[in-house]
C-alpha positions in Angstrom: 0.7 3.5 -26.2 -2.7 3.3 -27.2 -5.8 5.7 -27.4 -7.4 3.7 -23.4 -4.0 5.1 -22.0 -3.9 8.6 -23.4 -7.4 8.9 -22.4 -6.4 8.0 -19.2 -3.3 10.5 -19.3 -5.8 13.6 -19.8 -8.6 12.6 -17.0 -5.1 12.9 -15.0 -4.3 16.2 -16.4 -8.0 17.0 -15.7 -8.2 16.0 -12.7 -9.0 18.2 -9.6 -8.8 15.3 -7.2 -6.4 11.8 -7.3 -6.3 9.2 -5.2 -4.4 6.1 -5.6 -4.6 2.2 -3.9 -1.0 0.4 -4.3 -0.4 -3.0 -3.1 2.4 -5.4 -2.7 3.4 -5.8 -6.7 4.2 -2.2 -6.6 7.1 -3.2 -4.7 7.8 -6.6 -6.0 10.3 -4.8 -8.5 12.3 -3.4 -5.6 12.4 -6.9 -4.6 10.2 -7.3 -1.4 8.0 -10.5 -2.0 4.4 -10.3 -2.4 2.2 -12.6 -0.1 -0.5 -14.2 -2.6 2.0 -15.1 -5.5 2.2 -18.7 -5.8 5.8 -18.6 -4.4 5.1 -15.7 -1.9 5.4 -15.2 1.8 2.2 -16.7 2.5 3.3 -20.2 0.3 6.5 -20.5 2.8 5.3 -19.0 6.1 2.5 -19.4 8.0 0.6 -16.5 8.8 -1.1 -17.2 11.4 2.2 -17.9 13.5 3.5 -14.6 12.3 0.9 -12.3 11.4 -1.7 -12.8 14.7 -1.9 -11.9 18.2 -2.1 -15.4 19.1 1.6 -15.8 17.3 3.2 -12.9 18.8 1.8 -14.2 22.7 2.8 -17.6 21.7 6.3 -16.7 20.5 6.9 -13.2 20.7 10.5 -14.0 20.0 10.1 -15.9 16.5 7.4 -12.9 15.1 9.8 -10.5 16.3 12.6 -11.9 13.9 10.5 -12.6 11.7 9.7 -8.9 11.3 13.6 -7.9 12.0 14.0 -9.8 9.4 11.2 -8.2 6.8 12.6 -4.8 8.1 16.1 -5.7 7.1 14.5 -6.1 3.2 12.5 -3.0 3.1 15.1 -0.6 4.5 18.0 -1.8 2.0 15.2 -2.3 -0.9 14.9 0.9 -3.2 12.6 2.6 -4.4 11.5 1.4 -8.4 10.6 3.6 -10.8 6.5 2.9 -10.0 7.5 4.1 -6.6 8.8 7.4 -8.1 6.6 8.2 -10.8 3.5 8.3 -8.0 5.9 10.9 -6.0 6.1 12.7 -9.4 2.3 12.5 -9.9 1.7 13.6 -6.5 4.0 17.1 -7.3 1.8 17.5 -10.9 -2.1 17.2 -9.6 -3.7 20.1 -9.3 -5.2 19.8 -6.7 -5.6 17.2 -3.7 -3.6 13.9 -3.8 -3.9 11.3 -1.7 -2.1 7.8 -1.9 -3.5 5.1 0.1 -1.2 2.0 0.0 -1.8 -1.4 1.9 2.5 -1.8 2.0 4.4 -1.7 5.0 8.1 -0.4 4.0 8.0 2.5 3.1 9.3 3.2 0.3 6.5 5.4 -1.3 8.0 7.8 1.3 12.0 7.1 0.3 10.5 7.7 -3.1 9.4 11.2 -2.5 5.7 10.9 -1.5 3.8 12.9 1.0 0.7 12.5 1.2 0.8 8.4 2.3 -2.2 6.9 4.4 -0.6 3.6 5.6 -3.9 1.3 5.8 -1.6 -1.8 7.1 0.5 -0.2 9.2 4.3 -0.3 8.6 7.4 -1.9 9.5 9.8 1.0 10.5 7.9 1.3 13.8 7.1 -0.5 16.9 4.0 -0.2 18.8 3.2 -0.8 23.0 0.4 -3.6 22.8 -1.0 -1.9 25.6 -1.1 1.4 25.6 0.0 2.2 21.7 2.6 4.3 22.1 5.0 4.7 18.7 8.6 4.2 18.8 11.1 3.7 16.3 13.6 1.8 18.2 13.7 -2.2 18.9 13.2 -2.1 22.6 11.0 -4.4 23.9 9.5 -3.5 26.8 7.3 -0.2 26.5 9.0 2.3 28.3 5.7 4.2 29.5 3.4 1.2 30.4 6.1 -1.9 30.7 3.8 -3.1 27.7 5.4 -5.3 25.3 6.3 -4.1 22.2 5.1 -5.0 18.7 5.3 -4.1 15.3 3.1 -1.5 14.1 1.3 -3.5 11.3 -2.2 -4.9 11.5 -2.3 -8.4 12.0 -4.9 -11.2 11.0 -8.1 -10.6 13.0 -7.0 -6.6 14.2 -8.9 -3.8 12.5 -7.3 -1.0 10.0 -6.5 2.0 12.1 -9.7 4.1 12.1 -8.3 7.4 11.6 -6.3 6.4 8.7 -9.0 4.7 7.1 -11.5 6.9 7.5 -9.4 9.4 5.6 -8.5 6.5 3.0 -12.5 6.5 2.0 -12.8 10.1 2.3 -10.4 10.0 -0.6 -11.9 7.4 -2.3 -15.5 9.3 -2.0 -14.4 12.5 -3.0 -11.9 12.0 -6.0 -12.2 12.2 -9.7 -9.7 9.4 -10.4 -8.6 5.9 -8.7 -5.1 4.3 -9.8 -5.7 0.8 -8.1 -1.8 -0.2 -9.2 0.2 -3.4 -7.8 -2.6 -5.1 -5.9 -5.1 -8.6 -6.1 -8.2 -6.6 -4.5 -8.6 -9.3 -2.5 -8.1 -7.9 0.8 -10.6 -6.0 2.3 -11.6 -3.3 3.8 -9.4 -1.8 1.3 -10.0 -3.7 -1.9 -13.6 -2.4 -1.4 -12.2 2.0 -1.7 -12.2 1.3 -6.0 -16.1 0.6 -5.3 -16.6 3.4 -3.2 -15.1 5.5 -5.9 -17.2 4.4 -8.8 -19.9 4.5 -6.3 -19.4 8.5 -6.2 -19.0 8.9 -9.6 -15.5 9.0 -9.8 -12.9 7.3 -12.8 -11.1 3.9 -11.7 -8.1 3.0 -13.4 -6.3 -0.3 -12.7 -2.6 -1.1 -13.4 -1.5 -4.3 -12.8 -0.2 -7.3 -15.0 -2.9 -9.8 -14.6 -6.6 -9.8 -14.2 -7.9 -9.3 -10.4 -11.3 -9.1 -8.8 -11.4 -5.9 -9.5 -10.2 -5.7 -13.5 -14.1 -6.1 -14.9 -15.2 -3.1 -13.1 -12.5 -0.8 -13.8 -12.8 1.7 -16.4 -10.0 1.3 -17.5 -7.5 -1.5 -17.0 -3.4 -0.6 -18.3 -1.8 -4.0 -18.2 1.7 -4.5 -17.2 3.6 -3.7 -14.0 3.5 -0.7 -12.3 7.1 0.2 -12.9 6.1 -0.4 -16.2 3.2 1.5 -17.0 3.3 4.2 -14.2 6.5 6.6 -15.2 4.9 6.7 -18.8 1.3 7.6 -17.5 2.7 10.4 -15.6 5.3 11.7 -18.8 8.9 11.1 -16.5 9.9 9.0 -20.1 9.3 9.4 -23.5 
């Protein structure tokens, strides 16, 4: 490895405060598609019959396979070794960690993660359109309202989940380090927390295999997948 990734090894053993942004190539290894690849989700499906309100009321049958479906994947996927070297990184900072990821299957969590802030919601759980309530089962009436149930993931058009994101730029004000790993920073509100980082001062590190919006204003940019790079940034391999 060279001297750009040692350096980066020791701000991470320096580090009071980590925070890290993961998006859909952190996954691609456990074999979940991404959705901006030139043969991903978005090049086969459309998303706006299957990612919007206006999909779900016009055929809440065919977005609820369709999600049955991408539940199906994440749940028998496993974890990769990118997955597991951020649980491991989590357990070594001294001090606060926080991993803000824009996936929805969970397996940051399988992986051993704790701190997660789930920006896009995820697929494990369903959610009353009407009066929000969480379950985990597929039923599809709510049982509290008689709302119909959906899938808890933020749609085309919806906003991020306040709560969550408000804590999600909290971390990114307040830490000394960024991994941006897996993601095109394309999709905002989240592809704008590296900013707010480097905004406050604080160290952005991107990991990813090609260049992305983002790559020019990183400080430092470790190319190659996160599977790849990640286990040796945080010492789990020689």
């Amino acid at each position: 490895m060279d001297a750009q990734f040692d350096r980066v090894r020791e701000i991470l053993r320096g580090a009071a405060s980590v925070a890290v942004l993961t998006g859909a190539g952190v996954s691609a290894e456990s074999g979940i598609a991404t959705f901006r690849d030139p043969d991903g989700l978005w090049a086969k499906f459309s998303p706006r019959e299957l990612a919007s309100m206006d999909g779900f009321l016009a055929n809440p049958e065919r977005v609820r396979e369709w999600y049955a479906y991408r539940k199906t994947v994440a749940t028998t996927a496993q974890p990769n070794a990118g997955h597991y070297a951020l649980a491991a990184l989590e357990q070594q900072t001294n001090g606060s960690f926080c991993l803000i990821t824009q996936n929805v299957d969970r397996l940051h969590q399988r992986a051993g993660s704790r701190n997660v802030l789930e920006v896009h919601g995820n697929l494990i759980e369903n959610r009353c359109n009407d009066c929000e309530a969480i379950r985990t089962d597929d039923v599809l009436v709510c049982p509290l309202c008689s709302g119909a149930m959906r899938p808890n993931v933020v749609w085309f058009g919806e906003e991020l989940p306040q709560d969550v994101f408000a804590a999600a730029e909290q971390a990114a004000m307040t830490c000394d380090v960024m991994i941006v790993a897996g993601t095109s920073a394309e999709v905002y509100p989240a592809a704008g927390l590296p900013y707010t980082t480097k905004r406050y001062g604080g160290v952005v590190v991107e990991v990813n295999p090609n260049p992305t919006a983002l790559s020019s204003e990183a400080h430092y940019l470790l190319t190659g997948t996160s599977a790849q790079i990640l286990p040796h940034l945080v010492g789990d391999v020689p």
